[in-house]
BATI-812666 format. One line per field, with one value per residue: residue number from 0; residue in three letters; x, y, z of N, C-alpha, C in turn. Coordinates in steps of 0.2 Angstrom, whole numbers, plus 5000, padded with zeros to 4 digits. Layout:
REM residues N
num: c(NUM,...)
residu: c(ALA,...)
nu: c(X,...)
nv: c(Y,...)
nw: c(Z,...)
cau: c(X,...)
cav: c(Y,...)
caw: c(Z,...)
cu: c(X,...)
cv: c(Y,...)
cw: c(Z,...)
REM end
This chain:
REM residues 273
num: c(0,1,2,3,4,5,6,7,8,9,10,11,12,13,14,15,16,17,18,19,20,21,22,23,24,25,26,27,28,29,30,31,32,33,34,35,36,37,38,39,40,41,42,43,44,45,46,47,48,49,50,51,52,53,54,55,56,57,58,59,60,61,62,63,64,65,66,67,68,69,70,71,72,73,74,75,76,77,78,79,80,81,82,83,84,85,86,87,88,89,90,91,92,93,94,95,96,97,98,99,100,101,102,103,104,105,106,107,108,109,110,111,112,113,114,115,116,117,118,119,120,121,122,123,124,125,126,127,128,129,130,131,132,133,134,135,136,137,138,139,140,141,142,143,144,145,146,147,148,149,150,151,152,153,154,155,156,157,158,159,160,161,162,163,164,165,166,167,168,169,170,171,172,173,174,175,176,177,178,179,180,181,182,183,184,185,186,187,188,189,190,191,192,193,194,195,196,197,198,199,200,201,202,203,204,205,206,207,208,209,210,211,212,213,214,215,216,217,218,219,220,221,222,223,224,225,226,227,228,229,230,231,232,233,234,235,236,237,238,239,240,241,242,243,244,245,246,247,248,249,250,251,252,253,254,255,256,257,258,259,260,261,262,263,264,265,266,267,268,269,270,271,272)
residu: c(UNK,UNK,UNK,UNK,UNK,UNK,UNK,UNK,UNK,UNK,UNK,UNK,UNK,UNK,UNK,UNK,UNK,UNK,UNK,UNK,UNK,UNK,UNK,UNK,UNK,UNK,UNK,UNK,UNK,UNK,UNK,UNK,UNK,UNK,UNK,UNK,UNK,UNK,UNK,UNK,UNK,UNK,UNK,UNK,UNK,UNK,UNK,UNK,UNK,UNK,UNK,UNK,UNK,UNK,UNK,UNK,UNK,UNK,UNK,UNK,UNK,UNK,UNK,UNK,UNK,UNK,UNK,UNK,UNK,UNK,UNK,UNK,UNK,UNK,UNK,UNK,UNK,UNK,UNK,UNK,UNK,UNK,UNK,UNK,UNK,UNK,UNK,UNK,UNK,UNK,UNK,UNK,UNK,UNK,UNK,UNK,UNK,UNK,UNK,UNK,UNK,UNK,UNK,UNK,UNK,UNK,UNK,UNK,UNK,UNK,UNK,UNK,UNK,UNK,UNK,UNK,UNK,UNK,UNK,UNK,UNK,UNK,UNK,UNK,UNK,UNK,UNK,UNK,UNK,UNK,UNK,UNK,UNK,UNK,UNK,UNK,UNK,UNK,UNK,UNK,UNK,UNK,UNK,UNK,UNK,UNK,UNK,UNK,UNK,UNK,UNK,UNK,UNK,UNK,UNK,UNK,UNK,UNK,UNK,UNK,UNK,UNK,UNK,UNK,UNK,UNK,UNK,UNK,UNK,UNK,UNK,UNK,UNK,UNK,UNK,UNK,UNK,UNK,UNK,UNK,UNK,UNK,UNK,UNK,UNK,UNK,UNK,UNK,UNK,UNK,UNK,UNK,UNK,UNK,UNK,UNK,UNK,UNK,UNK,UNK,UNK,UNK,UNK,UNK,UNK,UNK,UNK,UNK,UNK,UNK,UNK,UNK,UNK,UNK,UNK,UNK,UNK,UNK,UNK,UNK,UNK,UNK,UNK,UNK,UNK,UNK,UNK,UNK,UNK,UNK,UNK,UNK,UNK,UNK,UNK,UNK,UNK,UNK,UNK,UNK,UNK,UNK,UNK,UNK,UNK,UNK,UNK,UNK,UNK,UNK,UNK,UNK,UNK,UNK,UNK,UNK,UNK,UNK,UNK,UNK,UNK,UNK,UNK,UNK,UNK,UNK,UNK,UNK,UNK,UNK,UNK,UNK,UNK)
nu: c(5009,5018,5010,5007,5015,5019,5007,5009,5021,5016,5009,5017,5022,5010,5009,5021,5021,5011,5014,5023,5014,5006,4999,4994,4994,5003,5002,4988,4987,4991,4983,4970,4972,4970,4983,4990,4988,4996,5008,5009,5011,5020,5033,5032,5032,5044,5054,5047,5044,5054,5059,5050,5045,5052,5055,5043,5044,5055,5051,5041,5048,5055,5046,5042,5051,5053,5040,5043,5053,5048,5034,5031,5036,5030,5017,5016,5018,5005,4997,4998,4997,4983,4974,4962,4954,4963,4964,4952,4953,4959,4952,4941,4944,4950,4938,4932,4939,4932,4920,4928,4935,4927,4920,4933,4931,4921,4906,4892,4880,4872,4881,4882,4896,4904,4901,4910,4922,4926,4927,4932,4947,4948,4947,4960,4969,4965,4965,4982,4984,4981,4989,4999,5015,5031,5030,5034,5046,5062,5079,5095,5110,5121,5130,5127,5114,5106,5106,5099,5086,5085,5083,5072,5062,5063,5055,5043,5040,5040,5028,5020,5022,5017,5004,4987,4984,4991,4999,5020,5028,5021,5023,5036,5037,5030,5039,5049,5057,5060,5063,5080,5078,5078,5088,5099,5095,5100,5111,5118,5121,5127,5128,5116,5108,5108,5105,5090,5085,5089,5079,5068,5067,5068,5055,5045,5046,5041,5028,5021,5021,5012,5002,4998,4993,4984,4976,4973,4965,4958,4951,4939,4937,4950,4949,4940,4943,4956,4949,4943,4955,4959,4947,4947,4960,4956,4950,4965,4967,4957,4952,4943,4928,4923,4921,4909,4915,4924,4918,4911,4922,4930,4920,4921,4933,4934,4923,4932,4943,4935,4929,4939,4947,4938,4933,4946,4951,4938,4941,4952,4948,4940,4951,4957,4947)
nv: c(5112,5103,5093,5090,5083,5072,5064,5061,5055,5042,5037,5034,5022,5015,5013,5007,4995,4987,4982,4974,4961,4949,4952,4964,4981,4995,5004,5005,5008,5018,5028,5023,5030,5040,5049,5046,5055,5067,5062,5058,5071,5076,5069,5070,5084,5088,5099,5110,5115,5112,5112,5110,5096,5088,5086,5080,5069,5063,5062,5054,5041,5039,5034,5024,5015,5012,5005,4995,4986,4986,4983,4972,4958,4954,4955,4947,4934,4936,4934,4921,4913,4916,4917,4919,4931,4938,4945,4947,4959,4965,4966,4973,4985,4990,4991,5002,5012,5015,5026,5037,5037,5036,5049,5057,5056,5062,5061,5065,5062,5046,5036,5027,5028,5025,5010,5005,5009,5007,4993,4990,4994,4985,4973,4974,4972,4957,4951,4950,4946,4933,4928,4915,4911,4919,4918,4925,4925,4926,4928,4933,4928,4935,4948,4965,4964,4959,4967,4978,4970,4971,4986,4987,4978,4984,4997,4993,4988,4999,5006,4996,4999,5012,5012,5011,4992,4984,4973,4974,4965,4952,4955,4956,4944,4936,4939,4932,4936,4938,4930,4931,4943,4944,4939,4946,4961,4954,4954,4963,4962,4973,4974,4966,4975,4989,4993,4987,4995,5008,5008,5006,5020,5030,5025,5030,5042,5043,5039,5044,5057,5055,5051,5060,5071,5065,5066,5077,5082,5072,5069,5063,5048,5043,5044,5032,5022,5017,5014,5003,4997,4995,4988,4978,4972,4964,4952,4946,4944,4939,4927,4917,4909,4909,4896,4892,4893,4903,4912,4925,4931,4935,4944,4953,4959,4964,4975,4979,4984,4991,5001,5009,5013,5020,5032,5036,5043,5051,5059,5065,5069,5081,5087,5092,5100)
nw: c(5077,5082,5085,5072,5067,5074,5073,5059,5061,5069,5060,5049,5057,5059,5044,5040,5050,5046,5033,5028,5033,5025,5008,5013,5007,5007,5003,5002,5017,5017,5010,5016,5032,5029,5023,5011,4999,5003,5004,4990,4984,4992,4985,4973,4971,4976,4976,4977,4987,4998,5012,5019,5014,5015,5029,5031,5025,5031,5044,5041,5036,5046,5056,5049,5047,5060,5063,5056,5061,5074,5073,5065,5065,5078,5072,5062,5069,5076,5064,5063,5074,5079,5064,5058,5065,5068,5053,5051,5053,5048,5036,5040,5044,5032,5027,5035,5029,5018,5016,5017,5005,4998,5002,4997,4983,4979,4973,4970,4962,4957,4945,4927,4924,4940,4948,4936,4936,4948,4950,4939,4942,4955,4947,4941,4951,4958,4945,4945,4957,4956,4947,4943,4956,4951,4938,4927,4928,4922,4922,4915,4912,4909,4913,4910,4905,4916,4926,4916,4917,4933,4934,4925,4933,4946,4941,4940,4953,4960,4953,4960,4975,4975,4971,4980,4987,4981,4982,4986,4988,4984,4969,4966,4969,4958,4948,4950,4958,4973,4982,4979,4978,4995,4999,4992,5000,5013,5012,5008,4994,4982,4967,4964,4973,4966,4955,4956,4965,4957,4948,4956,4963,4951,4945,4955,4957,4943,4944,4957,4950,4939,4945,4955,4946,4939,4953,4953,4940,4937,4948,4952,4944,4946,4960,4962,4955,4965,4975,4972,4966,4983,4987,4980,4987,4998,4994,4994,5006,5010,5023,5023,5027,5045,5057,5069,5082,5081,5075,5081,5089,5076,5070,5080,5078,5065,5068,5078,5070,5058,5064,5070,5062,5052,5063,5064,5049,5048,5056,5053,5043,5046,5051,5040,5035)
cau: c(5014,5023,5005,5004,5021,5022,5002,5013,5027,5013,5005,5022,5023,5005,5010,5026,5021,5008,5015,5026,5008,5006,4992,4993,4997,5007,4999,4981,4983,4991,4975,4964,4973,4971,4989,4993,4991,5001,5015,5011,5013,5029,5039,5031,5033,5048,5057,5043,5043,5060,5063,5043,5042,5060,5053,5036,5046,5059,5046,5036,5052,5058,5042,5038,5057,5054,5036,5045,5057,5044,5028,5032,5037,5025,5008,5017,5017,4999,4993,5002,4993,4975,4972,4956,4954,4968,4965,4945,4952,4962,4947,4936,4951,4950,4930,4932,4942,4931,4919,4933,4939,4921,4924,4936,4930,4915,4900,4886,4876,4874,4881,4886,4904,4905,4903,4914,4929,4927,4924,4939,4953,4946,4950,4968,4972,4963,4968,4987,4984,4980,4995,5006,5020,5037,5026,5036,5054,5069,5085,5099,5119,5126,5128,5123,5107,5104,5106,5093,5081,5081,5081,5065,5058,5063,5052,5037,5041,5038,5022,5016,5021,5015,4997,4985,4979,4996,5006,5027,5031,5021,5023,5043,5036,5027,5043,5053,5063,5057,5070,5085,5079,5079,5095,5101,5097,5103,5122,5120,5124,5127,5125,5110,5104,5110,5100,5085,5084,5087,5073,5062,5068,5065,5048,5043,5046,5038,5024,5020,5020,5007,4996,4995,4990,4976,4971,4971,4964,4952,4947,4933,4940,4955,4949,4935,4948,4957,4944,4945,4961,4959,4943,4952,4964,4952,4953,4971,4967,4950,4957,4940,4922,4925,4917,4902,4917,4928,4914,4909,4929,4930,4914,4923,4938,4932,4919,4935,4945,4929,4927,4946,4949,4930,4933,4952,4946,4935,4946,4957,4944,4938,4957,4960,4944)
cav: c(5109,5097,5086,5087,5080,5067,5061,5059,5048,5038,5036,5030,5018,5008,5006,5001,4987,4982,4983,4967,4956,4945,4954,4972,4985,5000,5013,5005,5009,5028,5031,5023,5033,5048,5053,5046,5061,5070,5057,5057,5077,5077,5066,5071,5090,5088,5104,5116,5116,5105,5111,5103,5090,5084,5086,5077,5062,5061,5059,5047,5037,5038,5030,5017,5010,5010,5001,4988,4984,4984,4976,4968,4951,4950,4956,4941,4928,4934,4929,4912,4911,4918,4920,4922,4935,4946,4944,4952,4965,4970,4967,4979,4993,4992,4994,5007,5020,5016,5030,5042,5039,5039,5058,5061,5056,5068,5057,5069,5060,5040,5037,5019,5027,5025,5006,5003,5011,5002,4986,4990,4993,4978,4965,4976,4969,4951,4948,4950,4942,4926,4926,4910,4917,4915,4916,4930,4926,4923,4931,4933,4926,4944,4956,4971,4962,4956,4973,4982,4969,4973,4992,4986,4976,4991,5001,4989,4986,5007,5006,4992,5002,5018,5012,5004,4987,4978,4971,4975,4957,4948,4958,4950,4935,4938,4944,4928,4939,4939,4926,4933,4951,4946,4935,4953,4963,4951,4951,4968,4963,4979,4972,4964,4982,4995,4993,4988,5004,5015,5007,5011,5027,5032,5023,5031,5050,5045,5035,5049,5063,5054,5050,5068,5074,5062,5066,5084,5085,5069,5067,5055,5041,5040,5039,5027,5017,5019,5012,4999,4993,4994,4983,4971,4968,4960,4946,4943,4943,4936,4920,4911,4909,4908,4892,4895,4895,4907,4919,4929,4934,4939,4949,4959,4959,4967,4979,4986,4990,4997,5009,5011,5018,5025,5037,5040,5045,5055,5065,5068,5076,5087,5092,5095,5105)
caw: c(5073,5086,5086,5064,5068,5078,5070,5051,5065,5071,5052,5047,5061,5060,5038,5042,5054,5043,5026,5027,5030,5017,5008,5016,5004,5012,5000,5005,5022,5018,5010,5021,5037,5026,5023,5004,4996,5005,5003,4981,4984,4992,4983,4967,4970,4981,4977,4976,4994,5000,5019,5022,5012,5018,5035,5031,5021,5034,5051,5041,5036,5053,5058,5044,5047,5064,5062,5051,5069,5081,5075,5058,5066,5082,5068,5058,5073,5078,5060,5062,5081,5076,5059,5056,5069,5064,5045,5049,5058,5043,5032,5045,5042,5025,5023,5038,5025,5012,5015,5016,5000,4994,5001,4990,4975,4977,4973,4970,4961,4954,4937,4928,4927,4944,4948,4930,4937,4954,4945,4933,4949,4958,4942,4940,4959,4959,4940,4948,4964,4955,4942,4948,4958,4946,4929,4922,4934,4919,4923,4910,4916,4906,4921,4907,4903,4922,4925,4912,4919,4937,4934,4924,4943,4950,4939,4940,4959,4962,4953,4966,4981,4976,4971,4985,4983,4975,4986,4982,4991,4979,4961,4966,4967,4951,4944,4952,4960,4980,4987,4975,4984,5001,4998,4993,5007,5020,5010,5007,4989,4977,4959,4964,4973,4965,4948,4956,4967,4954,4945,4960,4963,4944,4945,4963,4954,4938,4945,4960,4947,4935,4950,4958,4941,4940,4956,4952,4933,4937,4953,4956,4942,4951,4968,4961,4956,4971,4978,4968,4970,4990,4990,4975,4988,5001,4988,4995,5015,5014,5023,5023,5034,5051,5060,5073,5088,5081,5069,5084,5089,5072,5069,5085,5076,5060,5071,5079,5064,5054,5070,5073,5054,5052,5067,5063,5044,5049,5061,5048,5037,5050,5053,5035,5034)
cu: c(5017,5015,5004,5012,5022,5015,5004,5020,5021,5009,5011,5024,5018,5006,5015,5027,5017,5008,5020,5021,5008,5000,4989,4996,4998,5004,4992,4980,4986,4986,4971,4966,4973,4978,4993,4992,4995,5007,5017,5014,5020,5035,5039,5031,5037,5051,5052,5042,5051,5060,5055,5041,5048,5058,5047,5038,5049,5056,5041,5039,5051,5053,5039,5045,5054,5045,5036,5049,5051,5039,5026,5030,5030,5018,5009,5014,5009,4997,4996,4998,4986,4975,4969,4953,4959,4967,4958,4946,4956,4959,4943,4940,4949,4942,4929,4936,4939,4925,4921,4935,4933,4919,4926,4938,4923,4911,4895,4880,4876,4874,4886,4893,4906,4908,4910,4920,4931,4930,4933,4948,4953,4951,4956,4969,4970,4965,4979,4988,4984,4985,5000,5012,5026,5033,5030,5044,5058,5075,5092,5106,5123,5123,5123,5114,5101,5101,5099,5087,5077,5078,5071,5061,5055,5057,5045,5036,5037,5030,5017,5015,5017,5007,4994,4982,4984,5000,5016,5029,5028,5022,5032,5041,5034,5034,5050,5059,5063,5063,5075,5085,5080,5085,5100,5102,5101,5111,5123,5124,5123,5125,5120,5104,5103,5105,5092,5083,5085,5082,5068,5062,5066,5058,5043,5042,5041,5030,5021,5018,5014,5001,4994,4992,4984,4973,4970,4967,4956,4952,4943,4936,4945,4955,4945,4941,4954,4956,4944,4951,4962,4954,4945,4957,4962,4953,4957,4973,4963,4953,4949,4934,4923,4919,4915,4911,4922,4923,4913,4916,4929,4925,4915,4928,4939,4929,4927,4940,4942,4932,4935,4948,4945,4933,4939,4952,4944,4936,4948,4955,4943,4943,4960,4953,4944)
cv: c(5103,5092,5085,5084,5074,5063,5058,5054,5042,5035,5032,5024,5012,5008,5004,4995,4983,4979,4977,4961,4955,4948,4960,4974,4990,5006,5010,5007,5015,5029,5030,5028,5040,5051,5050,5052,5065,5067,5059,5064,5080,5074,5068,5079,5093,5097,5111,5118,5110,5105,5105,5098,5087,5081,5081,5069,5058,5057,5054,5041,5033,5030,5024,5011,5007,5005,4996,4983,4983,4980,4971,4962,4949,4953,4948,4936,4928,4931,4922,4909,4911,4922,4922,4931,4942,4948,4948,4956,4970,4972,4975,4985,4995,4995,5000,5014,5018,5024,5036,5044,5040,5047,5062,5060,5061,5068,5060,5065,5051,5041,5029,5019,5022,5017,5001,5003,5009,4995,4984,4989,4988,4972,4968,4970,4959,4949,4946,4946,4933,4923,4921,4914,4914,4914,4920,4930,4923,4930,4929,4933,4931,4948,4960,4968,4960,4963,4978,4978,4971,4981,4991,4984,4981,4994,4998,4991,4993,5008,5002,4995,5010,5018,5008,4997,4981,4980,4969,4968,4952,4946,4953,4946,4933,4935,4937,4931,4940,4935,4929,4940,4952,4944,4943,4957,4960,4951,4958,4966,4967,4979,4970,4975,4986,4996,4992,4994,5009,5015,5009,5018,5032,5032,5027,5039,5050,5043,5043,5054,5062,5056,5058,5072,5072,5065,5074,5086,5078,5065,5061,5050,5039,5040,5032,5020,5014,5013,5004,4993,4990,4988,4975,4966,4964,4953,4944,4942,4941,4927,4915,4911,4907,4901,4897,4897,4902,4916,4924,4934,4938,4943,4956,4961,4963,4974,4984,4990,4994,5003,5012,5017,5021,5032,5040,5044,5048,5062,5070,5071,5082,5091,5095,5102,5113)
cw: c(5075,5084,5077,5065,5071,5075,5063,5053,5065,5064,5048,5050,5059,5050,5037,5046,5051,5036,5023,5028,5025,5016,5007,5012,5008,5008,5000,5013,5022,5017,5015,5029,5035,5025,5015,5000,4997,5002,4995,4982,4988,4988,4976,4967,4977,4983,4977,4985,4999,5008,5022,5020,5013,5024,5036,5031,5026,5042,5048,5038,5041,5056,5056,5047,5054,5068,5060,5059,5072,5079,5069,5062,5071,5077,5065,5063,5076,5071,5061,5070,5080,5071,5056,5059,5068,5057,5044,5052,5052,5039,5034,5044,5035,5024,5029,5035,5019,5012,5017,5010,4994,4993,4995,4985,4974,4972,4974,4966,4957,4946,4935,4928,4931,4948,4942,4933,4943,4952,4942,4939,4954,4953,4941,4946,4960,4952,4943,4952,4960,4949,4948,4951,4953,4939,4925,4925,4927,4923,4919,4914,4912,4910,4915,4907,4911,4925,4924,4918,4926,4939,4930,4928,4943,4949,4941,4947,4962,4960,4958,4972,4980,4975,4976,4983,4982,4981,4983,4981,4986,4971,4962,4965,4961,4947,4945,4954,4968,4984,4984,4981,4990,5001,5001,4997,5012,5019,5008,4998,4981,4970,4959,4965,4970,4959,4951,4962,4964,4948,4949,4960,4958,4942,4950,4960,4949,4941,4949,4956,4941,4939,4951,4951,4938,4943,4956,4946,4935,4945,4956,4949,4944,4956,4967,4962,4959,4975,4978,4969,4979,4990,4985,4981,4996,4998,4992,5000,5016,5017,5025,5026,5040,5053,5066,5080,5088,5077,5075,5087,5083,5069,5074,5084,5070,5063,5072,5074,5060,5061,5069,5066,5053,5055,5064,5054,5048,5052,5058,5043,5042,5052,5047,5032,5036)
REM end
């Protein structure tokens, strides 16, 4: 119990530190570390079990928060130092939990479904990525109306974080609302929060409780697409072909997160087996 405890701390930790990268979605690397389902199944089937999924939520908080503090800034300053090299080691993570989530879409045989609903989750994620940032940002000077809109964010904002692939930091941007938010937290200012968190929180319940019931009723076209969405968001950290002095670091850089996520996946089936 103490070690599926402190592995659901440690899993909150590395998509907490890496879920502020420009690029990294925080629900591409639950899934790829194996623990998003768990996550959509607690929040979206809170009370049916409260004391464990309190437990579950609260140690993989604990750990996200405390993953945002410690290696947010220095992940940040490494891509600003070597960015090539960190940016293929994210890649190499992402295609090292792909044949996990190929797992658990339970691919028994080839069908042109298959790449369709790949294909289809991919252009959601790089259609988005490529929307100007601020194409959709108006804001109304009638609080009630200001109001309505960011509870609307909110609701969007929760579908970003809950699915992998879409990044929450940019759908803001999108939304023309990324400097206004962070303004907010740093002044702690209430009229701005209050509405767009109970747009999340409303979004976060609803969102959660559609997905688990995909992934219960349709399995393989919501992992496909899944799938999807994850290798879509390569798209938005591919930072380019390394030159001759730098390609060999990053092909070592890639190599150890394929492995790093491969093995750790793979664990993680053999522990839920």
């Amino acid at each position: 119990m103490l070690k599926q405890f402190s592995f659901t701390a440690i899993k909150g930790l590395v998509i907490g530190g890496t879920m502020l990268v420009p690029g990294v979605s925080g629900g591409s690397m639950a899934m790829i570390l194996g623990i998003y389902q768990k996550l959509i199944s607690a929040i979206s089937s809170f009370w049916e079990n409260k004391k464990k999924n309190l437990i579950f939520l609260l140690l993989f908080s604990a750990g996200a928060v405390l993953g945002m503090v410690l290696f947010a800034k220095p992940l940040l300053r490494l891509i600003d130092t070597f960015p090539l090299p960190t940016m293929y080691f994210f890649i190499g993570a992402v295609a090292g939990g792909v044949p996990m989530i190929c797992r658990q879409a339970e691919i028994k045989a080839f069908s042109f479904k298959i790449p369709l609903y790949i294909l289809l989750g991919a252009a959601i994620v790089v259609g988005i990525s490529v929307i100007p940032a601020g194409a959709s940002g108006s804001q109304s000077e009638n609080w009630f109306f200001s109001a309505v809109l960011l509870i609307l964010a909110g609701l969007i904002a929760a579908v970003a974080l809950i699915l992998p692939g879409i990044s929450v930091s940019y759908l803001l941007l999108l939304l023309g609302l990324y400097d206004k938010t962070m303004q907010a937290i740093s002044e702690f200012y209430m009229p701005f929060l209050i509405p767009l968190a109970i747009g999340l929180i409303v979004g976060i319940i609803a969102a959660t409780k559609l997905l688990e019931r995909a992934m219960d009723r349709h399995p393989q076209p919501t992992y496909l697409m899944i799938l999807g969405f994850i290798l879509g968001s390569i798209f938005n950290i591919f930072p380019g072909i390394p030159s001759l002095p730098q390609a060999p670091v990053c092909l070592l850089t890639f190599a150890a997160g394929f492995t790093a996520i491969y093995f750790l996946s793979k664990k993680e089936a053999q522990g839920t087996n």
